[in-house]
C-alpha positions in Angstrom: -10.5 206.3 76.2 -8.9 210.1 75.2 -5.6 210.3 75.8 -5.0 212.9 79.1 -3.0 216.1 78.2 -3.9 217.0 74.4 -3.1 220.4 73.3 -3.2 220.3 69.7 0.0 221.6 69.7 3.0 220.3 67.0 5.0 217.5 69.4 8.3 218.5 70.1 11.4 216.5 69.9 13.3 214.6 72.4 16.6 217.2 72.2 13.8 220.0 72.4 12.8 219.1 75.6 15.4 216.9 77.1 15.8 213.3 79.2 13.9 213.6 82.1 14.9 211.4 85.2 12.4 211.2 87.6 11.8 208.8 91.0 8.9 206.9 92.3 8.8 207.4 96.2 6.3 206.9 99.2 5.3 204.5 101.5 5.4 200.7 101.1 2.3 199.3 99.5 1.8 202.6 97.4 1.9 201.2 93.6 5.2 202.4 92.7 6.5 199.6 90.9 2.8 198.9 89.4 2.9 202.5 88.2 6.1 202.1 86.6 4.6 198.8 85.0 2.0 200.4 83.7 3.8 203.5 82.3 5.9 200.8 80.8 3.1 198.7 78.9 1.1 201.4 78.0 4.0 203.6 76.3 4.5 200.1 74.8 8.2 200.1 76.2 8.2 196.0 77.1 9.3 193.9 75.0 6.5 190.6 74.6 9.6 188.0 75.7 9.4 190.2 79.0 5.7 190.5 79.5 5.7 186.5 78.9 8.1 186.2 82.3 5.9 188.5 84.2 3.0 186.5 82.9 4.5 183.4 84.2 5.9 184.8 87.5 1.9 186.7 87.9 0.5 183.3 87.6 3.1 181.4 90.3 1.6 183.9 92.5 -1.5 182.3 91.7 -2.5 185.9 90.4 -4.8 185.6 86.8 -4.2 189.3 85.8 -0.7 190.5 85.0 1.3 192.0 87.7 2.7 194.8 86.2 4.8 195.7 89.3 7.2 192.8 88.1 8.5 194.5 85.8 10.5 196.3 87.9 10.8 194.3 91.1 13.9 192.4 89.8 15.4 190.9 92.6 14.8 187.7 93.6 14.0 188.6 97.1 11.7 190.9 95.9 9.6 189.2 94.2 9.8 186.6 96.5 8.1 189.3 99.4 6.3 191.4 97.0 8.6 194.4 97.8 11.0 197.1 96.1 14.4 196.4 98.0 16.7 198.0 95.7 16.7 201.2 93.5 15.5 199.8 89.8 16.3 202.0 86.8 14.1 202.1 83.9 14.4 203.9 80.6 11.1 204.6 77.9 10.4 207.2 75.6 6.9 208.9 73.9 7.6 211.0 71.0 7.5 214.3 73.1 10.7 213.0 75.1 13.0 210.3 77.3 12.4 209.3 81.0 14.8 207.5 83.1 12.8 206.6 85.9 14.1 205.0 89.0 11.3 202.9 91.4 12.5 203.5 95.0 12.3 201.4 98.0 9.1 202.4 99.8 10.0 200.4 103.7 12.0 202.9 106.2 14.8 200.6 106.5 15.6 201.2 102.5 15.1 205.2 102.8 19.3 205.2 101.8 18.5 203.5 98.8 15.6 206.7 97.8 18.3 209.1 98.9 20.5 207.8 96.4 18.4 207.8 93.5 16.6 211.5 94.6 20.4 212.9 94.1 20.3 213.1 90.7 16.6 213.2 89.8 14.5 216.4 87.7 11.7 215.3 89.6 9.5 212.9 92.3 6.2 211.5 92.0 5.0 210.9 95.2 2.5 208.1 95.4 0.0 208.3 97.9 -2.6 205.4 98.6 -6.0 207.2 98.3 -7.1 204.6 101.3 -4.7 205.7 103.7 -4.0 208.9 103.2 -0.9 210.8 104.2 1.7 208.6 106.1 4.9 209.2 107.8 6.9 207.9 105.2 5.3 209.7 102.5 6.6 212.9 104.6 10.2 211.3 104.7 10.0 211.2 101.0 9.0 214.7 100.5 11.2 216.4 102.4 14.1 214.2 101.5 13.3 214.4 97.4 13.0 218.7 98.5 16.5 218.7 100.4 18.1 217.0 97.7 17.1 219.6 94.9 14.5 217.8 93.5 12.2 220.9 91.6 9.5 219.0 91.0 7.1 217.1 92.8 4.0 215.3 91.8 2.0 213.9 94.3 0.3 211.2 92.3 -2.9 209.8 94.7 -3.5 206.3 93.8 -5.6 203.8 94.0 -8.6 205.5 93.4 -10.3 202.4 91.8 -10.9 201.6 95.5 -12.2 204.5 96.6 -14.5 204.5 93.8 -13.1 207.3 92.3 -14.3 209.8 94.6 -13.6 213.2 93.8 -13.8 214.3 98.0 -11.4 211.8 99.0 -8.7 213.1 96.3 -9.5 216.8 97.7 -9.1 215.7 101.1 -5.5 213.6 100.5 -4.3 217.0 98.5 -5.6 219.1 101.4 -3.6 217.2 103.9 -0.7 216.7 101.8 -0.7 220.7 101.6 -1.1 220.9 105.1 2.3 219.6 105.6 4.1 220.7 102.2 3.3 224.3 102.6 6.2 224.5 105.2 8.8 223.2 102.9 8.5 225.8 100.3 8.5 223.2 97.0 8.2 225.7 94.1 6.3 223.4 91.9 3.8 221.2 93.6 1.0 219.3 91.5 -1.9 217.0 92.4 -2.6 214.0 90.1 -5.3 211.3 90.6 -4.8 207.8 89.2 -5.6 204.3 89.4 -2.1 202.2 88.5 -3.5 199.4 88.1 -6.5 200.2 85.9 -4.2 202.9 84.0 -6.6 205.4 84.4 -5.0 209.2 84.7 -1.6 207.8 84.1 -1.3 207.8 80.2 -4.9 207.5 79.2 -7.7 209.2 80.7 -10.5 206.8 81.8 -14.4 207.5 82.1 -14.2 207.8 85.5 -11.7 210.7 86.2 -13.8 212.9 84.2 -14.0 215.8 87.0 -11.0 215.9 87.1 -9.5 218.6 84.8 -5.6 218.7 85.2 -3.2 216.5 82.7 -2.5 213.0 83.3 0.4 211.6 84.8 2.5 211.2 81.6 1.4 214.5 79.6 2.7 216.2 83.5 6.0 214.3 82.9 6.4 215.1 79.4 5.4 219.1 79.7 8.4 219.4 82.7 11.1 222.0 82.2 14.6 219.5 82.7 16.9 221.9 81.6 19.9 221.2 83.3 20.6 224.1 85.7 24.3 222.8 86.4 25.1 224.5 82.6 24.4 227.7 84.0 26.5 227.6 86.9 30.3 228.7 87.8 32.3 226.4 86.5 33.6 223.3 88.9 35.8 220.7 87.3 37.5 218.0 90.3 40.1 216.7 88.7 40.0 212.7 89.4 43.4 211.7 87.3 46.5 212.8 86.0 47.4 212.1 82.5 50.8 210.8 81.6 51.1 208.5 78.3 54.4 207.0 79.4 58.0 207.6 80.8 59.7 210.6 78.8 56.5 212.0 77.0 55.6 215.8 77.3 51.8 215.4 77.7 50.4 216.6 80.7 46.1 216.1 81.1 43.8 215.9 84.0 40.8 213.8 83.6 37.6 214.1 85.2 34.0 215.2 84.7 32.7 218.9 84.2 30.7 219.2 87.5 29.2 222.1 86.6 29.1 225.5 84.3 31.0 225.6 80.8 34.5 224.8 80.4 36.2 226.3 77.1 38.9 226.1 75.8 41.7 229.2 75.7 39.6 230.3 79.6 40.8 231.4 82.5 40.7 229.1 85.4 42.3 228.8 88.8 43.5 225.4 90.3 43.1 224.5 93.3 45.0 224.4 96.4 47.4 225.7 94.5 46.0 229.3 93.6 47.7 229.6 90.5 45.9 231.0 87.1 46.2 229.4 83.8 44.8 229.3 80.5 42.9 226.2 78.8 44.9 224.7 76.2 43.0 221.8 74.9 39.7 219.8 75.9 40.1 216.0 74.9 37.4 213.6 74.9 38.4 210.2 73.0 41.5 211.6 71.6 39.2 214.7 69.8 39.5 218.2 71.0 37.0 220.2 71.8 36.3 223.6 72.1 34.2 223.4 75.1 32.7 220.9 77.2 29.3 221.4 79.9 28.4 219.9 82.6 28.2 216.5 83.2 31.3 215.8 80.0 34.0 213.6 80.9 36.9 214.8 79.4 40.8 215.5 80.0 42.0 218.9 80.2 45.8 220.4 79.2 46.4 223.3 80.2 49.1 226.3 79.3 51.3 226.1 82.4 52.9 223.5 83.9 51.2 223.4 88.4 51.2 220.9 90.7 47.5 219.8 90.2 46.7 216.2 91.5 43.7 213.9 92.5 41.2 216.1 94.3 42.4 219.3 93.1 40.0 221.6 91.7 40.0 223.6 88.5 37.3 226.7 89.0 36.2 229.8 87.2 38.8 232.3 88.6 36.4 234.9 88.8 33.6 233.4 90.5 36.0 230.0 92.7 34.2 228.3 95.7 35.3 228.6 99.1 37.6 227.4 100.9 37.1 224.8 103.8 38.2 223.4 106.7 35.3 223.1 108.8 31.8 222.8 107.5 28.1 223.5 108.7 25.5 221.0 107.1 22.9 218.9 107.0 23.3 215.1 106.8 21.0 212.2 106.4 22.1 209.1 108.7 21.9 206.2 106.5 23.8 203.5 108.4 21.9 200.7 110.8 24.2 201.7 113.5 22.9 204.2 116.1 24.9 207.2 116.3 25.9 208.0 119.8 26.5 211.3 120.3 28.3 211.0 123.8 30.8 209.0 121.3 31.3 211.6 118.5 35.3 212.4 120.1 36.1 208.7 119.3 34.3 208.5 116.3 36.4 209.1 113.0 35.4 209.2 109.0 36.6 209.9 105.8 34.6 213.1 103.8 34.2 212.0 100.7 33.6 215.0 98.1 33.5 215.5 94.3 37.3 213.7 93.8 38.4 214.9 97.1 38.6 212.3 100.3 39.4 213.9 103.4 39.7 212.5 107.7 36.8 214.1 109.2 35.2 214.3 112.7 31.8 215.2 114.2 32.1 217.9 116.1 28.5 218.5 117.2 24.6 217.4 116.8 23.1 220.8 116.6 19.6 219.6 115.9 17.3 216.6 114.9 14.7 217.0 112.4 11.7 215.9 113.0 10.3 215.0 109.1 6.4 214.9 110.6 6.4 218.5 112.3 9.7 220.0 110.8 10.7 221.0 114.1 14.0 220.7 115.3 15.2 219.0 118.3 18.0 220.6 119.5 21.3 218.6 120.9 19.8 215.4 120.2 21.3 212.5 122.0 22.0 210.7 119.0 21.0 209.4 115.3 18.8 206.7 114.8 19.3 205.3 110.4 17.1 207.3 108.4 17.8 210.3 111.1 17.9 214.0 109.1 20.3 216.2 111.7 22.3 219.6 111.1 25.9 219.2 112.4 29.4 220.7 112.4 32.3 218.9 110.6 35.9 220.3 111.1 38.4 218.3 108.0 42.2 217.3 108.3 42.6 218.9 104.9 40.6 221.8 103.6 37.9 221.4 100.5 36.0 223.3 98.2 32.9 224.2 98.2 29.8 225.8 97.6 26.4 225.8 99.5 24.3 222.5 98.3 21.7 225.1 97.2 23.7 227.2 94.8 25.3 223.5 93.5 24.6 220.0 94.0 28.0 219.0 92.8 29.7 220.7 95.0 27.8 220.8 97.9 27.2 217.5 98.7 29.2 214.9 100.2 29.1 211.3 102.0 30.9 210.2 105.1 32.2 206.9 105.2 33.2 205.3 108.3 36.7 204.5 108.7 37.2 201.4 110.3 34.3 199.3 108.6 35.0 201.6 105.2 30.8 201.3 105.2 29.0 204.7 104.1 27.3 206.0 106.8 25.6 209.4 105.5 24.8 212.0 102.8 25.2 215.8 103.7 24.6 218.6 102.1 26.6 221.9 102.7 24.8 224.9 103.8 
């Protein structure tokens, strides 16, 4: 077998192109963790002692070929049911570039667990069993991996081994999978078929995918533009801790991560509440200064003048500083088991949890229920059922600040946790 996606051009090295992190999502009974097995085995990224215990636990199953879901079905309880429960993170590299792929949950009642893992992911394959076709919860996925800023989505149709590799049946799942996707928008949308268990189209072609004329699986993953957008971006630094080294010392830092943009040293920022400009002084990471630090950097930060800054403040370019908030349209994703009632949203209280910030918060209104198989919005809805995708109004004790989750995901998303049972109970995103 060829391998799928020569070009003949020079490979590229990992820094050239970057660590992708992608997620595995659809309905239950898919192939996720299988493909993730295979991608595994056949970039040779297993070590034989781990192939030996999926061996073993393949053939208490009283299966003779190797399961290669296994190797990412961790749990106990999963591989007890033959499920994906919880998110599982795995890491391989070709010589073109790094993955971190993370296999999500494909039954309804796990959907929090895909949200999760979507928030931080470059991209989503989509797996879609070439039997069944289109379901609802390979909808739910879509949209979800689309509303959390996910640009890339591969719809990877599997299981074409049991359709006998028909090219009709692939053109019909894409055509169908269109018909729904074209509402949403996604800005790069690609079609890949592939047989997980057989390994054909994922990282070696296979005789009998030879209509079809697009890259495999792998050389799709590896030709992905990941450059982190967040670089490019205003600059958004929550501060999570105040530096003091001990009673009577002059040192003054503030810790936290760079949630966005550049951060250099001898700029200009604002801190807020406070309102007040200063300079950059130093950039610390591991007792080493810096002279700038991006996105995604932990670091402490001294600065020239001496404000009141402390947790859940903000340090922002002064030029271009988020708004800010006290009351707050967006859209949320219901995530807890509980129903919520909507007659009971004046009695209901939470805390809004955002970037280093933790504010009281109430519901003040439904406005609408999405409905993730027509995209039409139900307006006033009577409630939230778990898994529930609704656009409400928030108003906050304490204001916060923000950008629209579109323009950042840093700082426009947050998660509500309720008070009493201190359980989280959604993920918004701020319009």
């Amino acid at each position: 077998m060829a391998p799928l996606g020569e070009t003949g051009c020079e490979a590229q090295t990992f820094a050239d192109r970057g660590v992708l992190r992608f997620i595995t999502a659809g309905s239950v009974d898919d192939g996720k963790s299988t493909l993730i097995g295979r991608l595994l085995h056949d970039t040779r990224a297993i070590f034989e002692d781990q192939l030996a215990a999926v061996a073993r636990a393949s053939r208490k199953r009283g299966q003779d070929e190797v399961d290669l879901s296994l190797l990412t079905d961790g749990l106990e309880a999963e591989r007890e049911q033959g499920i994906t429960i919880d998110v599982a993170y795995r890491y391989f590299a070709t010589p073109d570039r790094k993955f971190i792929i993370a296999d999500t949950p494909g039954h309804e009642q796990y959907t929090r667990n895909m949200v999760t893992a979507a928030s931080t992911a470059d991209a989503a394959v989509i797996l879609v069993d070439a039997r069944k076709g289109v379901l609802p919860q390979t909808r739910r996925h879509t949209y979800l991996a689309h509303l959390l800023g996910v640009r890339h989505i591969i719809v990877a149709v599997n299981k074409m081994d049991l359709v006998g590799f028909d090219e009709t049946v692939f053109e019909r799942t894409r055509a169908d999978f269109l018909g729904f996707a074209a509402q949403l928008g996604i800005a790069d949308l690609r079609f890949i078929p592939i047989s997980a268990l057989r390994g054909d189209g994922v990282v070696e072609r296979g005789a009998s995918l030879s209509w079809f004329r697009g890259p495999g699986l792998l050389a799709a993953l590896e030709s992905l533009d990941a450059t982190d957008e967040a670089y490019a971006l205003p600059m958004r630094f929550p501060v999570q801790l105040v530096v003091r080294p001990g009673a009577g010392a002059d040192f003054r830092g503030y810790a936290g991560r760079v949630a966005s943009g550049v951060l250099e040293r001898g700029a200009e920022v604002v801190a807020l509440p406070a309102g007040r400009r200063t300079v950059v002084k130093d950039i610390l990471s591991l007792d080493r200064s810096l002279p700038f630090a991006v996105a995604g950097d932990s670091v402490s930060v001294v600065l020239a003048d001496d404000i009141d800054i402390s947790r859940g403040d903000l340090l922002a370019a002064p030029d271009d500083a988020p708004r800010v908030a006290k009351a707050l349209e967006a859209r949320i994703c219901w995530l807890s088991s509980d129903p919520l009632d909507a007659r009971a949203l004046a009695a209901a209280r939470f805390v809004l949890k955002h970037t280093s910030r933790s504010v009281k918060a109430k519901l003040v209104s439904l406005d609408s229920r999405i409905d993730v198989g027509t995209l039409q919005e139900q307006t006033a809805p009577a409630g939230l059922l778990m898994n529930d995708i609704a656009n409400v109004t928030l108003a906050l004790s304490q204001p916060i600040f923000v950008d629209s989750f579109s323009a950042d995901r840093a700082t426009g998303s947050f998660i509500l946790i309720d008070e009493v049972s201190n359980q989280t109970v959604a993920a918004g995103m701020i319009e």
